[in-house]
C-alpha positions as CSV (number, residue, x, y, z in Angstrom):
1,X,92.8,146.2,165.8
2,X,91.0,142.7,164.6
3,X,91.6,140.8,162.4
4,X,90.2,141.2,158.7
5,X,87.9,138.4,158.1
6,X,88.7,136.9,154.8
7,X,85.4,138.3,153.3
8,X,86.9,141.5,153.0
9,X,90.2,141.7,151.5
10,X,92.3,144.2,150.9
11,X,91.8,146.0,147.8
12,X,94.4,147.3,145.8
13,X,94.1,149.2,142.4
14,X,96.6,149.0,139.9
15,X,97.1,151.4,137.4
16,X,99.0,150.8,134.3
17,X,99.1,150.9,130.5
18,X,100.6,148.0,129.8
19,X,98.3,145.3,130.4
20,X,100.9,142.9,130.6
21,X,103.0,144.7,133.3
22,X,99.4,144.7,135.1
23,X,98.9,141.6,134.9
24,X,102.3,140.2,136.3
25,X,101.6,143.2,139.2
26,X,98.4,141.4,139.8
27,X,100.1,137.8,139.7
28,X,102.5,138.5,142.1
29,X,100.1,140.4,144.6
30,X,98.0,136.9,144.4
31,X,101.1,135.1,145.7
32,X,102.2,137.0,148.0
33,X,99.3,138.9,149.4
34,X,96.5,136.1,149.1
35,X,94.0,138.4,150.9
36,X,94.3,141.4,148.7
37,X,91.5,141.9,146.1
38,X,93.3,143.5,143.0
39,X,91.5,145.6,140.1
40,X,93.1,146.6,136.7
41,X,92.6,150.1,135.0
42,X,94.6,152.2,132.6
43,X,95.7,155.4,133.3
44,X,92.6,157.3,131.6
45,X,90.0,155.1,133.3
46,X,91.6,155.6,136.1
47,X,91.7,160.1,135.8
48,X,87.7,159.2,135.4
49,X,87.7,156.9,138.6
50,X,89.0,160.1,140.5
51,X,86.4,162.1,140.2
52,X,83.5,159.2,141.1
53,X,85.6,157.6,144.0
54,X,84.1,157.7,147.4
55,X,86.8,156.4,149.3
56,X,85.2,153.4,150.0
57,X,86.3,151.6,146.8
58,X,90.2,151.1,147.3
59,X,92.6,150.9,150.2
60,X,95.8,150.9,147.7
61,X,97.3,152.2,144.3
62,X,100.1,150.9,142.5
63,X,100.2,154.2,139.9
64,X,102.8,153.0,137.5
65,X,103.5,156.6,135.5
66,X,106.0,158.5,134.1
67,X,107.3,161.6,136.5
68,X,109.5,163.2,134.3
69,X,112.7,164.8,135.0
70,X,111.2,167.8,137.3
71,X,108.4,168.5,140.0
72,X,107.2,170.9,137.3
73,X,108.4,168.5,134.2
74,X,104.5,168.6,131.6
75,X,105.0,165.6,131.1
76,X,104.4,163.6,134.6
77,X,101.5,162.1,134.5
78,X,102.1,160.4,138.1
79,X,103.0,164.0,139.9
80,X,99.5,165.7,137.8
81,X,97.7,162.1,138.8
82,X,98.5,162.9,142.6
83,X,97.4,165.8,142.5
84,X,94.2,165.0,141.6
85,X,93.6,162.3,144.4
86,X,95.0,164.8,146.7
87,X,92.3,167.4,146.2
88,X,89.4,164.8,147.0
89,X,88.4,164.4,150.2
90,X,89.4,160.9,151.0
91,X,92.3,159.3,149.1
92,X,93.6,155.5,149.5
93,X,97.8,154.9,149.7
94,X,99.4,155.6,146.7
95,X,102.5,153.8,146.0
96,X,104.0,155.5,142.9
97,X,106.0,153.3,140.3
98,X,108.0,155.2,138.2
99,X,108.6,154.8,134.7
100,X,111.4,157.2,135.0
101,X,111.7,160.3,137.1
102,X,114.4,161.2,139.8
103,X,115.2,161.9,143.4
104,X,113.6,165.8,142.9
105,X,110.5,164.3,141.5
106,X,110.3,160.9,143.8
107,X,110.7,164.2,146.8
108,X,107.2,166.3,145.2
109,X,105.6,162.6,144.9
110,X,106.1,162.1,148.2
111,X,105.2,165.5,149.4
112,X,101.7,165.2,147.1
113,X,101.3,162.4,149.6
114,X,102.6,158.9,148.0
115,X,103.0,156.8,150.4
116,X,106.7,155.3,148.6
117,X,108.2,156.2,145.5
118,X,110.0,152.9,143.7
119,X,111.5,152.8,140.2
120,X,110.2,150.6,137.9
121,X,112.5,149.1,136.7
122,X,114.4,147.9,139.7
123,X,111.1,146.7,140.8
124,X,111.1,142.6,142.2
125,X,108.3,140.3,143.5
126,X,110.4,141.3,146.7
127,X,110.4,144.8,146.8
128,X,106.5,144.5,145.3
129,X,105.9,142.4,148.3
130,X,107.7,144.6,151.0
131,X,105.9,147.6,149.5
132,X,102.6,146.7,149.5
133,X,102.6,145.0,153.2
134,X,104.5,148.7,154.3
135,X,101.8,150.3,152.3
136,X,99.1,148.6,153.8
137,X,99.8,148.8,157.1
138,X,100.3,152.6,157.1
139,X,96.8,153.5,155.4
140,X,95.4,150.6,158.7
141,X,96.9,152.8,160.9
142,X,95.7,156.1,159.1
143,X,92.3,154.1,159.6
144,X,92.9,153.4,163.2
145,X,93.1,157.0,163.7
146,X,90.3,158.0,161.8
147,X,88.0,155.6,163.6
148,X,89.2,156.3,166.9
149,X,88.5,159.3,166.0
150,X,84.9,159.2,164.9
151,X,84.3,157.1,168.6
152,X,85.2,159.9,170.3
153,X,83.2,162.1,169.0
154,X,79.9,159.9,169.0
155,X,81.0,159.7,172.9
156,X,81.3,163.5,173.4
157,X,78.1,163.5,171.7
158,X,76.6,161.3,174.0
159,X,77.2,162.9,176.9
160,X,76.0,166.1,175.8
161,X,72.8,164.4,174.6
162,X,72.8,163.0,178.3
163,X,73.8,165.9,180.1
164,X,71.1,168.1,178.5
165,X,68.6,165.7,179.1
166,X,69.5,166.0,183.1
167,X,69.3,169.5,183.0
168,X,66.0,169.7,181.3
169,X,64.2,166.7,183.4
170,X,61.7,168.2,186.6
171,X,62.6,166.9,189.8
172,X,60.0,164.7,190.0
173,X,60.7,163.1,186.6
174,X,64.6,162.3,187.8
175,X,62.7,160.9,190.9
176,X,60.1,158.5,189.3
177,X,62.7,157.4,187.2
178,X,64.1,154.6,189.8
179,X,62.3,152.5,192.8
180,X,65.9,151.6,194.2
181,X,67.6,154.9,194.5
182,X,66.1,157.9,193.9
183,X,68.7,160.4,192.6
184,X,71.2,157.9,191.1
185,X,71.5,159.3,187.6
186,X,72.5,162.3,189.1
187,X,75.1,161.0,191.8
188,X,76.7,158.7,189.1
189,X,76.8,162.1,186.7
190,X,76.3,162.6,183.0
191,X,79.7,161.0,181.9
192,X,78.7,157.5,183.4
193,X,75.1,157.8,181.7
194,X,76.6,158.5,178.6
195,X,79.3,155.5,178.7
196,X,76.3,153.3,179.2
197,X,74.0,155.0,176.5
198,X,73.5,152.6,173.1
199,X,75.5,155.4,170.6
200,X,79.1,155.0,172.7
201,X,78.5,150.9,173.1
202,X,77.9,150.9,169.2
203,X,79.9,153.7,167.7
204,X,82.8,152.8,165.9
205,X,85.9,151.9,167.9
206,X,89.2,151.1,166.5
207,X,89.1,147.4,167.8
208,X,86.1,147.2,165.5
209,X,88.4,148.6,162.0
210,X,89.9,146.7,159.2
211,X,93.2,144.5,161.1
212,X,96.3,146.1,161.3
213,X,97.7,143.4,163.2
214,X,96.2,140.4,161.3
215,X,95.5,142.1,157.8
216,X,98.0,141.2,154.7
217,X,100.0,144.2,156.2
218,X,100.1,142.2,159.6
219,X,103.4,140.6,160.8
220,X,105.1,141.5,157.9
221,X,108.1,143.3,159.1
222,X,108.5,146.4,156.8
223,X,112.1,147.0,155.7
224,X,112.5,149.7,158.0
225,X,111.7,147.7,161.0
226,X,114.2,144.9,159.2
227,X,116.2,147.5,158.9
228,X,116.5,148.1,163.1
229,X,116.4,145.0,163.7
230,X,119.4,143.8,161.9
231,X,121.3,147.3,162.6
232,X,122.1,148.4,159.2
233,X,121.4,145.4,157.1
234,X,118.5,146.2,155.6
235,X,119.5,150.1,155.0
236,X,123.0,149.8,154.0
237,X,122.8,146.5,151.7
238,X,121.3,148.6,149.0
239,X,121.4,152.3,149.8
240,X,121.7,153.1,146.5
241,X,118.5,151.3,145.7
242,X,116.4,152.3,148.3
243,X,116.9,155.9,148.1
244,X,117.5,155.4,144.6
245,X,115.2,157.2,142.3
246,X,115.1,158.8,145.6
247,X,112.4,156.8,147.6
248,X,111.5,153.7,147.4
249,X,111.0,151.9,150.6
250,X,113.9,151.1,152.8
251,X,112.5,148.0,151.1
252,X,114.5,148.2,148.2
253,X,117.5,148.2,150.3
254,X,116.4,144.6,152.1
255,X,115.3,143.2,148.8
256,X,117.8,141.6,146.5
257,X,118.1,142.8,142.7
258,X,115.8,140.9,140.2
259,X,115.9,137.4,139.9
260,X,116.2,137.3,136.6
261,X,119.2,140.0,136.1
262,X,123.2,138.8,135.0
263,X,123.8,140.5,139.3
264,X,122.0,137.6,141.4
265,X,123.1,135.0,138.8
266,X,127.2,136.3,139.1
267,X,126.2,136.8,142.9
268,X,125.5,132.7,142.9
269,X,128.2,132.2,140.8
270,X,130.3,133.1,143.5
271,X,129.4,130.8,145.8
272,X,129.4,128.2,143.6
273,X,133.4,129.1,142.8
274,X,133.7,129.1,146.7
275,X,132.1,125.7,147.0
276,X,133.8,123.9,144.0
277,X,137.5,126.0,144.8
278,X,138.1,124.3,148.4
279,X,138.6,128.1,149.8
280,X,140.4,128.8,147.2
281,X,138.2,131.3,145.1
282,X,141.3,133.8,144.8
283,X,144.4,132.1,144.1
284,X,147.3,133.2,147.0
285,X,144.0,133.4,149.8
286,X,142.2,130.7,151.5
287,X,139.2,131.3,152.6
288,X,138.4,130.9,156.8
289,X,134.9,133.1,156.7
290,X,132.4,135.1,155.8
291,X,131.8,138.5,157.8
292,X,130.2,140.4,156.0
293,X,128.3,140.8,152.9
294,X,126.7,144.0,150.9
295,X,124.6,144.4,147.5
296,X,128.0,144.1,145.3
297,X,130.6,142.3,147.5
298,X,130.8,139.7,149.7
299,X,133.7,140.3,152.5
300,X,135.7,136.7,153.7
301,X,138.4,137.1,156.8
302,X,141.2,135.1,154.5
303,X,145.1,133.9,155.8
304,X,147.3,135.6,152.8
305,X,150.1,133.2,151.3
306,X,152.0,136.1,150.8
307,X,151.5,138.2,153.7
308,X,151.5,135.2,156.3
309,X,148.8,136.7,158.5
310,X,144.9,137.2,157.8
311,X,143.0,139.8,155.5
312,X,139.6,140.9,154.9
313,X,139.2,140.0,151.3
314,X,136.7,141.9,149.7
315,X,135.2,139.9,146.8
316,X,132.7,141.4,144.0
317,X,129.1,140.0,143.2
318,X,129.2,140.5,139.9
319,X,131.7,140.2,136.9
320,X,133.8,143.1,135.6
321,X,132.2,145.2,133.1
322,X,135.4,146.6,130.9
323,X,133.0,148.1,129.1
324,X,131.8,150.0,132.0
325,X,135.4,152.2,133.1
326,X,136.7,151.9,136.2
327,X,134.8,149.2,138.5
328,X,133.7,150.1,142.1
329,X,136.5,147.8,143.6
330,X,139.2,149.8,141.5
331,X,137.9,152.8,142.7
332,X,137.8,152.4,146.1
333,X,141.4,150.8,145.7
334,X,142.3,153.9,144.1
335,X,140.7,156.0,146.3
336,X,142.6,154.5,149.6
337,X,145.9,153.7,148.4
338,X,145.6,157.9,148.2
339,X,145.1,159.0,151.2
340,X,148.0,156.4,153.2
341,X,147.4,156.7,156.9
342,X,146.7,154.5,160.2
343,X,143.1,156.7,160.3
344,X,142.4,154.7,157.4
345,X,142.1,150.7,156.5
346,X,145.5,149.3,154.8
347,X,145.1,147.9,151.8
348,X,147.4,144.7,150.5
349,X,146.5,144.3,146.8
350,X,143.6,144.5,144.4
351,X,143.2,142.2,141.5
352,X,140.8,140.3,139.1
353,X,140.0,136.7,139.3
354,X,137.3,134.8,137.0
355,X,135.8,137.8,136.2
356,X,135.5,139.0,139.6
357,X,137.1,142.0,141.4
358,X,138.8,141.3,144.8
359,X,140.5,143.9,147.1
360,X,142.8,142.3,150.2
361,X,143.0,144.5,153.4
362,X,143.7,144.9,156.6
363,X,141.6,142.9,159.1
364,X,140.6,144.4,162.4
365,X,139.5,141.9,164.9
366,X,138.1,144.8,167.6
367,X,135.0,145.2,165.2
368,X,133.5,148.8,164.2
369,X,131.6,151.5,165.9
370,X,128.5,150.1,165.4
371,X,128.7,147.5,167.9
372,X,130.4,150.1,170.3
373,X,127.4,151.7,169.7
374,X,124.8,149.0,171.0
375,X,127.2,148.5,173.9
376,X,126.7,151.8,175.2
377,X,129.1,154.7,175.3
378,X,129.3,157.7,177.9
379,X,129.6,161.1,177.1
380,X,133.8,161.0,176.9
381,X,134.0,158.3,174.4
382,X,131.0,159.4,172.5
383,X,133.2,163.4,172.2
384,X,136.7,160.6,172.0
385,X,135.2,158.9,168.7
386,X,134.1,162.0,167.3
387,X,137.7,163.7,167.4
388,X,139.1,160.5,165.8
389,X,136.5,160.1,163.2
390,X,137.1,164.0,162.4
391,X,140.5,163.5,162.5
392,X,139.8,160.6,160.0
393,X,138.3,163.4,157.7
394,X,140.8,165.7,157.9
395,X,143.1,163.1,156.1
396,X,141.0,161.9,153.5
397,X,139.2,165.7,152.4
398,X,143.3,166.6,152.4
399,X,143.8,163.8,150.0
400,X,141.1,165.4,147.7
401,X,138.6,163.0,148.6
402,X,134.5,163.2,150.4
403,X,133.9,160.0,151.6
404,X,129.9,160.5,151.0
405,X,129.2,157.1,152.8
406,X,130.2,157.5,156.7
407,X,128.7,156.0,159.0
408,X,128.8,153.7,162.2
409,X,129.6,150.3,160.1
410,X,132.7,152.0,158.4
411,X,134.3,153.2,161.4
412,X,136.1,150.0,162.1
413,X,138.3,149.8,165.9
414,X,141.8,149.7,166.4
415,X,143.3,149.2,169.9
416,X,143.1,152.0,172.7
417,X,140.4,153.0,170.2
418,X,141.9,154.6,167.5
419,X,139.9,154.3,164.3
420,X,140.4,153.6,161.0
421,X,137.8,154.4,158.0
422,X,136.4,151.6,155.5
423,X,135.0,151.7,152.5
424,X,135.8,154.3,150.1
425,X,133.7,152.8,147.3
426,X,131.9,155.8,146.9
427,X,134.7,158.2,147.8
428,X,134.6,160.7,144.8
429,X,137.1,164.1,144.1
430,X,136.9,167.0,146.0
431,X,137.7,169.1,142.8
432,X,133.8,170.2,143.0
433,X,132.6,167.6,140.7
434,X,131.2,165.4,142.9
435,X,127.7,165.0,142.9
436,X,125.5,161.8,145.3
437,X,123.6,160.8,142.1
438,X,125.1,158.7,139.2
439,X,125.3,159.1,136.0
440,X,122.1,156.5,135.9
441,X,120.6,158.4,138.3
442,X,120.9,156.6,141.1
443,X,121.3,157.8,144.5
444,X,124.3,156.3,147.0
445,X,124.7,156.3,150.7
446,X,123.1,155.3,153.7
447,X,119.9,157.5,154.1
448,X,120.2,157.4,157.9
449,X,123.7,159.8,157.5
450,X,122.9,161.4,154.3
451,X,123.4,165.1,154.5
452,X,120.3,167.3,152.8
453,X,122.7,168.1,150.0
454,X,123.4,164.6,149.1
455,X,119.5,163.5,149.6
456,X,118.7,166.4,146.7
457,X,121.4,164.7,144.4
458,X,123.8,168.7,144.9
459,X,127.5,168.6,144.2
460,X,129.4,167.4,147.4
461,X,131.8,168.8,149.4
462,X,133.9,168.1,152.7
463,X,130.7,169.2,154.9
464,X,128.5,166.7,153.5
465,X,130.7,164.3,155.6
466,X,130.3,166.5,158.5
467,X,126.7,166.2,158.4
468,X,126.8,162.6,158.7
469,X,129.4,162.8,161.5
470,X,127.2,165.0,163.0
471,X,124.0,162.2,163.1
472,X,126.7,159.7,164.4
473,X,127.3,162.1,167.3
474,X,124.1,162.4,167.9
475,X,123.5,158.5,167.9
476,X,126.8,157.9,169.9
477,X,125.4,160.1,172.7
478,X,121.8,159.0,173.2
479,X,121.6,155.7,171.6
480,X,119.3,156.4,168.4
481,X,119.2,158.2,165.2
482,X,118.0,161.9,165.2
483,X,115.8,161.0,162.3
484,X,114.0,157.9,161.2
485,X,110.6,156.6,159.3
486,X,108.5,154.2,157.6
487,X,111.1,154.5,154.2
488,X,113.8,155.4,153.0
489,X,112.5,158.5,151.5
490,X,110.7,159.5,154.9
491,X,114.2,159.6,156.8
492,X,115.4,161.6,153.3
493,X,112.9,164.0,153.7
494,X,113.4,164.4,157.5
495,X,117.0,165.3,156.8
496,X,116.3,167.7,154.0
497,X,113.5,169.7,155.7
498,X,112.3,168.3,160.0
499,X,113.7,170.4,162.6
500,X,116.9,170.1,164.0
501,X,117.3,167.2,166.5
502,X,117.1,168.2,170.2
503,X,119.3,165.9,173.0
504,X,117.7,165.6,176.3
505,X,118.1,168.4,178.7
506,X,120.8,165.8,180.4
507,X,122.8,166.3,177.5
508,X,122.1,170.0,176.9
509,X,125.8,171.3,176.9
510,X,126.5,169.1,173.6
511,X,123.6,170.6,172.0
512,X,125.8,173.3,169.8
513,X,128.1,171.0,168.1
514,X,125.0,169.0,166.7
515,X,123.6,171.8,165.6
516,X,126.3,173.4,164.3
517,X,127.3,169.6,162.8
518,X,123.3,168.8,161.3
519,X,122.7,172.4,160.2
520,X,120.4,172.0,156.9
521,X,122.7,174.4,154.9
522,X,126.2,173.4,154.8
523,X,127.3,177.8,155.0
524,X,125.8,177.4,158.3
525,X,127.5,173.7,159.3
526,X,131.0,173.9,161.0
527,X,133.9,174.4,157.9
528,X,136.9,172.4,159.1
529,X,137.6,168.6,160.5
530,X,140.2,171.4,163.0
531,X,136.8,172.7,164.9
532,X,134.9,169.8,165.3
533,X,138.7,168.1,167.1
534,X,138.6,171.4,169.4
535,X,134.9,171.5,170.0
536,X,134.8,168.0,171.1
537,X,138.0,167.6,172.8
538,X,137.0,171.0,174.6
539,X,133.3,168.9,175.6
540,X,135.0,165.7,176.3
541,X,137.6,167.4,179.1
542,X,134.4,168.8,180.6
543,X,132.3,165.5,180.5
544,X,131.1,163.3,183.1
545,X,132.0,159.8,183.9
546,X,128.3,158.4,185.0
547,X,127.9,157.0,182.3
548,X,131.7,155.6,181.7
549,X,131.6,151.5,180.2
550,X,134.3,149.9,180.1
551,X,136.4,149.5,176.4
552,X,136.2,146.4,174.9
């Protein structure tokens, strides 16, 4: 598509109460979006702006509203709000800001046809920005659609126009109608009179609608493309926040937390401890480098005084809350020193230092699945990993424990590839208790592996971690995840209610145990860690070597 000449920006409405929230909405979309035309109304003007709009008016809404605690909660104003836009004919993207709400209502907002779904009170400039470029682009390319659409149409009508006037001319009019070759309209035929006629040369084309490429939206990488791009950096630094209330943008998870909050300024103060310490931010480790880093921790490869041999030290962002109970590092401690076997990462020691939580473990050099992944895998090491990783599960669900955050990242490599499982920070009881959403209300895990049961905040069990072994086996045998999107909540939604994944007929004969694996209700998903081992050791015995690469 063009560009959008500067003339005609994009316009976004906000809706909001409170003027002053507006107003620092508005702010930030001048900074960041410089192009975007933005309009103020309150929530009433607004319900009487619904019933005038033509479609013409608004290409965006931020509706900041409360959603209440159900789809069918009285009180949502943003879910009864939707609604209305959703019976006119036209309707701009609709980005809802919730003032509360929940993953079952951020699920109906998105169904009502909300384009993202972001809390907020987690809300940054960052997020704002990623949101808005996301949401932009989207209603470009609903545009795009619509206009290509309308072009076609003035074409076909064209050429029936054209094609009716040929049938209806005399002979001798089709003859008089050219000195150099008599006949010509009709040898060159209706379709090429119509392609030349003035309604297909001036009808709306797509080229000719508001710029996808060079609009605000343009060039802007949405979080979900970030997300692919970096493999799971974008998804997995902030799972919790992206799906979150449940939607949000995969956005949230690129985006750090507010720059104002105690998290970012504890976050620097880390780095600042590293920098002034000499490597020595936890006494008995020095430092060597960083290799890897999530929303809470930062994760150094350290040489252990005490040990005499290297660690990953795993080092909080932000300072102990005693207040707060156990703290997510003393969990996960907790949580692996239970289980105790070589199918899962060793752990050295767990301790607090400044303030700051740091758990020393076992460092493996050979890297996790997730590269193996990108590097290609044939059929037998794709039906290998997934004995091991169920093998894995079988430990940890006999140790009383889901995991509830599997996926290719925390599969880390031993040699002859073994595995061994990682993170346990959200590892909860098996004792039927568990549930994916907090006691704030926020939802964790990776949405890419998150079972339907865990996307709709149900209790967890054992099979929840199936699922998301299942979406790894599908990834491990054709290089890309059965379900994806625009957001976070897109790929949620997928997982709760798209069809089942098909592999390519190629890969036909693997096709039951993904099925059985990604089945949307866990009574109809495989019931024991001992079926998947059989089923896949069964498939991998019977596999072909074509596509065999080498191990690293």
């Amino acid at each position: 598509m063009s560009k959008q000449p500067m003339d005609s920006p994009a316009r976004v409405l906000v809706v909001d109460d409170d003027v002053r929230y507006g107003e620092w909405l508005r702010h930030h979309l001048d900074v960041l979006c410089p192009h975007t035309s933005v309009s103020l109304l309150s929530r009433s003007e607004f319900e009487l702006w619904c019933t005038t709009f033509s479609g013409r008016e608004c290409d965006l809404v931020l509706l900041a509203a409360t959603f209440g605690s159900s789809p069918d909660d009285p009180q949502s104003q943003g879910l009864s709000l939707l609604r209305r836009l959703r019976a006119q004919p036209v309707t701009p993207g609709v980005i809802a800001l919730a003032e509360d709400g929940n993953e079952l209502t951020a699920v109906r907002a998105l169904h009502l046809g909300a384009l993202d779904y972001l809390p907020k009170r987690l809300l940054t400039p960052e997020r704002l920005n990623n949101a808005v470029r996301l949401g932009l682009r989207r209603v470009e390319r609903r545009v795009t659609r619509r206009l290509a659409s309308l072009a076609n149409h003035s074409r076909d009508q064209a050429r029936q126009a054209r094609a009716a006037q040929l049938a209806a001319a005399t002979p001798e009019a089709l003859a008089g109608d050219s000195d150099a070759a008599p006949g010509a309209a009709l040898a060159a035929g209706p379709g090429a009179a119509a392609d030349a006629s003035p309604a297909a040369d001036a009808s709306p084309a797509a080229d000719a609608s508001p710029a996808t490429d060079a609009s605000p939206a343009a060039g802007a990488s949405p979080a979900g493309d970030a997300a692919r791009a970096n493999g799971e950096a974008a998804a997995n630094a902030a799972p919790a926040a992206a799906a979150a209330s449940g939607a949000g943008a995969a956005a949230d998870a690129a985006a750090p937390a507010d720059s104002g909050s105690a998290e970012v300024l504890q976050g620097a103060g880390v780095a600042a401890l590293l920098a002034g310490a000499d490597a020595q931010l936890i006494p008995g480790y020095t430092l060597r480098l960083k290799i890897g880093e999530s929303e809470k921790a930062v994760v150094y490869l350290a040489a252990s005084a005490r040990h005499g041999h290297n660690v990953a030290l795993k080092v909080s962002k932000s300072l102990r809350d005693e207040a707060a109970g156990r703290q997510f590092l003393e969990r996960e401690y907790t949580a692996i020193m239970a289980v105790r076997s070589p199918l899962v990462v060793e752990i050295y020691d767990y301790g607090v230092n400044g303030g700051f939580e740091y758990l020393a473990m076992e460092y493996l050099p050979r890297g996790d699945l997730k590269a193996r992944i990108q590097r290609g895998l044939s059929e037998r090491q794709a039906m290998h990993f997934v004995a091991k990783i169920a093998a894995a599960l079988q430990v940890v669900h006999a140790a009383g424990l889901v995991h509830r955050d599997l996926k290719p990242p925390n599969v880390m490599l031993r040699e002859n590839d073994a595995v061994a499982l990682i993170d346990f920070g959200l590892a909860r009881s098996l004792d039927g208790a568990t549930s994916a959403i907090t006691r704030t209300g926020v939802l964790h895990g990776s949405p890419y592996y998150m079972s339907p049961e865990q996307a709709l905040g149900e209790v967890l069990d054992a099979r929840s971690d199936f699922y998301s072994l299942g979406v790894m086996c599908y990834e491990m045998l054709t290089g890309e995840k059965p379900y994806s999107g625009d957001s976070a909540m897109e790929v949620l939604q997928q997982h709760v209610s798209g069809p089942l994944p098909m592999l390519p007929p190629e890969l036909a004969r693997y096709q039951t145990l993904v099925t059985r694996l990604l089945a949307k209700s866990r009574d109809d998903r495989i019931g024991t860690a001992a079926e998947i081992i059989a089923a896949a050791t069964a498939l991998r015995e019977g596999a072909v070597d074509e596509r065999e690469t080498s191990a690293a």
